[in-house]
N, C-alpha and C positions, 0 to 999 in steps of 0.2 A: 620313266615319266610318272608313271604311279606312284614310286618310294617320295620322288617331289615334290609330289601332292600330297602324301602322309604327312611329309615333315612341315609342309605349309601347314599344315590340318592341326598339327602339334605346337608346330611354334606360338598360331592363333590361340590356341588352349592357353594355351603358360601366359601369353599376353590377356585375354580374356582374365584368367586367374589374377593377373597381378594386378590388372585395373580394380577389379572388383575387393582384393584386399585395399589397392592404395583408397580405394571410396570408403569404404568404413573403419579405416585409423583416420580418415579427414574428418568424416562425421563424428567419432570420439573425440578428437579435435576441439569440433565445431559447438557438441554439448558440452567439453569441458568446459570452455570459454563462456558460452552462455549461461550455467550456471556458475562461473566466477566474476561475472560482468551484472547477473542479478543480483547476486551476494554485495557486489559494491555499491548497489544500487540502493536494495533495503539495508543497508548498515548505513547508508549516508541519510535514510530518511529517521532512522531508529531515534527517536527523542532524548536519549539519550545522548548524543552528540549536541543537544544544548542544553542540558541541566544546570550546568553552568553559571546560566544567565537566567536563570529561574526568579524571579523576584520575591522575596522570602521574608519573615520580618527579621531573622538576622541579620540579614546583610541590606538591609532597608534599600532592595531595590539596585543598590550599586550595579551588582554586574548588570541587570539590566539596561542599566542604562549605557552600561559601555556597551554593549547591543546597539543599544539606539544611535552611538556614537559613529558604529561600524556602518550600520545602515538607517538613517534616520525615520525609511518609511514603514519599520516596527512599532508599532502601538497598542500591545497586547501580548495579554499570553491566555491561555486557554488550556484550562485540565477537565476532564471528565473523569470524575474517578469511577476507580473499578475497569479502568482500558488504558491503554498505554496512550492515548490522547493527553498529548502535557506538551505544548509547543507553543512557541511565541506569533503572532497574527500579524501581520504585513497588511498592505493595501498600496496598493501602483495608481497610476493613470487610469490605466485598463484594465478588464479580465485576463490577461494576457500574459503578463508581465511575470506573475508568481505561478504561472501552472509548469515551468520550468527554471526556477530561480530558486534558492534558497533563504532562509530569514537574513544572512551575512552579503547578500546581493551575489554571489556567485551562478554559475548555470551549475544547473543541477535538473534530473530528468525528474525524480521526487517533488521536486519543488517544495510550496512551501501552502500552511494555513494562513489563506487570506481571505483581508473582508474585499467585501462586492464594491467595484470602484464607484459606484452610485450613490453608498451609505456613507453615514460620516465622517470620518474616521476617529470622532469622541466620543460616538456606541452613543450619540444625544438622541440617536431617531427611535421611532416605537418599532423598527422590526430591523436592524443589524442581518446582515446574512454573511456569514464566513464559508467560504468551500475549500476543501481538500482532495488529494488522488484518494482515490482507492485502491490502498495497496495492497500486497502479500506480506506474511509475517505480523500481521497487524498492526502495520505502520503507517504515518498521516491518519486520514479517515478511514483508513482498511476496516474498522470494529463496527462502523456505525449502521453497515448491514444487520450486524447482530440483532440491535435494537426491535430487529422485526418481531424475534422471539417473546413471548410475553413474558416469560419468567426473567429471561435476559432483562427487559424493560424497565420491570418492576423492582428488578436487586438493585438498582443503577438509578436512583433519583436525585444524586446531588452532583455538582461539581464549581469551580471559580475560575473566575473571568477578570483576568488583572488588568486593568487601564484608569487614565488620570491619577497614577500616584497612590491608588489602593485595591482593596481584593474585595471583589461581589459575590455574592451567591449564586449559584445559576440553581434552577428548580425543571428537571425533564418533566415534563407533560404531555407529548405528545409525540409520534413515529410516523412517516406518509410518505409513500412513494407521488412522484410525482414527473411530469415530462421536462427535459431541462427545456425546451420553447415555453410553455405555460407561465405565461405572465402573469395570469391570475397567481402565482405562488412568489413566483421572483421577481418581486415588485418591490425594489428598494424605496424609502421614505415613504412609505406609511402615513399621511394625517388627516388629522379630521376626527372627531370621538365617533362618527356614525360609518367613517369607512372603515378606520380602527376596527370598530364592531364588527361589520360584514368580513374584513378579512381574517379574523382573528373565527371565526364562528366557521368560514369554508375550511380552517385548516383543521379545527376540530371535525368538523362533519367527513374531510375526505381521510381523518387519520387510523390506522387501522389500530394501534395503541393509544390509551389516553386515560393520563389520571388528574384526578378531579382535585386539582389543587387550588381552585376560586380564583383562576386568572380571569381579566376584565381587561377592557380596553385601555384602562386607564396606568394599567404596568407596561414595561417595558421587556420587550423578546428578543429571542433572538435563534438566528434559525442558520443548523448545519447542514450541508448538504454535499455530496457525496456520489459519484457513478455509481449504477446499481446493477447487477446483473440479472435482473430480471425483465429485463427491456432493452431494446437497442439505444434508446436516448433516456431510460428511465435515471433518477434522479431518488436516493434515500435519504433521507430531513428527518432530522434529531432538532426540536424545537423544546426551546427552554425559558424559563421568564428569569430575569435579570434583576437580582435582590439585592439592597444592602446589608441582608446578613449572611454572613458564612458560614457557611458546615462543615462537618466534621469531615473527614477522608475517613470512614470507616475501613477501605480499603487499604492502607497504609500498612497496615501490620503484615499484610502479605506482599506488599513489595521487595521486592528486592535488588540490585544492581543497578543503582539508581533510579530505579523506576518502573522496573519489568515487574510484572504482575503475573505468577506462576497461576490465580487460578483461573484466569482467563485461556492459560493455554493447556489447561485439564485435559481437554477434550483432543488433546493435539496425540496421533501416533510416537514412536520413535522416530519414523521418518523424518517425521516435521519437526522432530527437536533436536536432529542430526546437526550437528556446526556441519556448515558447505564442506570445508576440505574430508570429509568424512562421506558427503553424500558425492564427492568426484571419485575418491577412492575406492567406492564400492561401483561405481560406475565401470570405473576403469577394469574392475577386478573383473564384472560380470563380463567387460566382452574381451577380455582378454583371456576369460573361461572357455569364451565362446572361438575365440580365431585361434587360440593353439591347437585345437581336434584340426579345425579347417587346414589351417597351414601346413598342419603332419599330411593331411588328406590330399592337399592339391601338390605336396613333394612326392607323395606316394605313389600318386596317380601320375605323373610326370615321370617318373622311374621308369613306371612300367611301360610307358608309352614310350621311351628312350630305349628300353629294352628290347621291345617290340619290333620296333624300326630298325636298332641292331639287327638283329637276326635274320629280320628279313631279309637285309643288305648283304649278311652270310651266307643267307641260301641261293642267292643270286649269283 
């Protein structure tokens, strides 16, 4: 009756052991998947998968317009230089439509940079608002946290705003957290020169950067915004004034691969510059470092505990 009881006692073990191995090759599993499922994720949002359709004065515009062709409700494109921000701007029915869609109308969990379905969609009103995710990898609006940074802010004051058939200036001014409820801030169509005023003056007054570029009521803004991690409903807004002249991309010379901008990701480890299948292989490698001592450990131990029960059943 005892030795029956050992071997139940035993067998439990080896069962115990083998659950607890088959749990952590599922959970190796289950990270590899999830960082091969995010890697699909931020490469489908990577700007670079529409350069393409970039509107340029070479190509006057064409592939864009076969963009528009694809899906009619593209009506812009938007760069910020100095950030991999360079995406074409959509606008649906609703807020709704493009925070899981792509600029080609596909589903897509990145979605896409759209304007606020309240503005116009000919960017005619005095305050335009475009939102994007806040992604990893610095994609969609993932950079525009950065903004917070002063030195960030201040490298960073130009970028263009393509719509109606030509290229604007955009001029940063100003960085401010803000609640996404706060209607004082997201308040599509703007009018009036004295409400102009008062709103254009609260964005200055609540913004934590701001350079003194002689905006007035009487120009045209436009305001990005962004999830913020510094709040549960916080909101990051990159506000710009909307010019007929253009600037320069002084950034430009440091792009490369269509559009990736090495010194934005300066500050990045090895880690963060690993390609995915590189950061699953070291994954895989560390626990597979980790379950071959285990594995030897729980045959060992098993041995002996077969050993064990042997002998007993000899002495018997």
């Amino acid at each position: 009756m005892k030795t029956a009881g050992k071997r139940v006692i035993w067998l439990a073990n080896g069962l115990v052991d083998t659950v607890i191995l088959l749990v952590v090759l599922l959970l190796l599993a289950a990270g590899g998947y999830a960082l091969w499922d995010s890697g699909l994720v931020n490469a489908a949002a990577d700007s670079k998968q529409y350069a393409v359709y970039k509107p340029t004065d070479e190509n006057g515009g064409l592939s864009f317009a076969e963009l528009q062709e694809i899906n009619p409700e593209v009506l812009g494109w938007l760069d910020v230089y100095g950030t991999n921000i360079d995406y074409p701007v959509a606008q649906g029915s609703d807020n709704m439509k493009y925070v899981n869609t792509d600029a080609a109308g596909n589903y897509s969990l990145s979605g896409s940079i759209f304007m606020d379905s309240g503005s116009s969609g000919d960017f005619s009103d005095f305050n335009p608002i475009l939102y994007g995710h806040h992604m990893e990898k610095k994609t969609m609006f993932g950079e525009l946290g950065l903004f917070a940074d002063r030195g960030y802010f201040e490298a960073r004051k130009y970028g263009s705003l393509y719509y109606g058939g030509k290229d604007h200036g955009l001029e940063f001014f100003a960085f401010l957290h803000a609640d996404a409820y706060d209607n004082t801030v997201f308040r599509p169509r703007v009018t009036g020169k004295e409400a102009r005023e008062a709103y254009l003056a609260m964005l200055l007054e609540r913004a934590s950067n701001v350079r003194d570029i002689g905006v007035t009521a009487d120009d045209q803004i436009v305001l990005l915004s962004t999830c913020s991690s510094s709040s549960t409903n916080g909101r990051d807004i990159l506000v710009a004034r909307i010019t007929d002249e253009r600037y320069n991309d002084s950034f430009v010379t440091e792009k490369s691969d269509g559009g990736a901008n090495p010194a934005a990701d300066s500050g990045s480890g090895l880690w963060a510059q690993a390609p995915l299948w590189a950061k699953v292989a070291v994954i895989i490698l560390a626990l597979l470092a980790l379950l071959v001592p285990a594995c030897y450990y729980i045959k060992k131990r098993r041995g002996r505990s077969g050993k064990r029960l042997s002998a007993e059943n000899d002495e018997k």
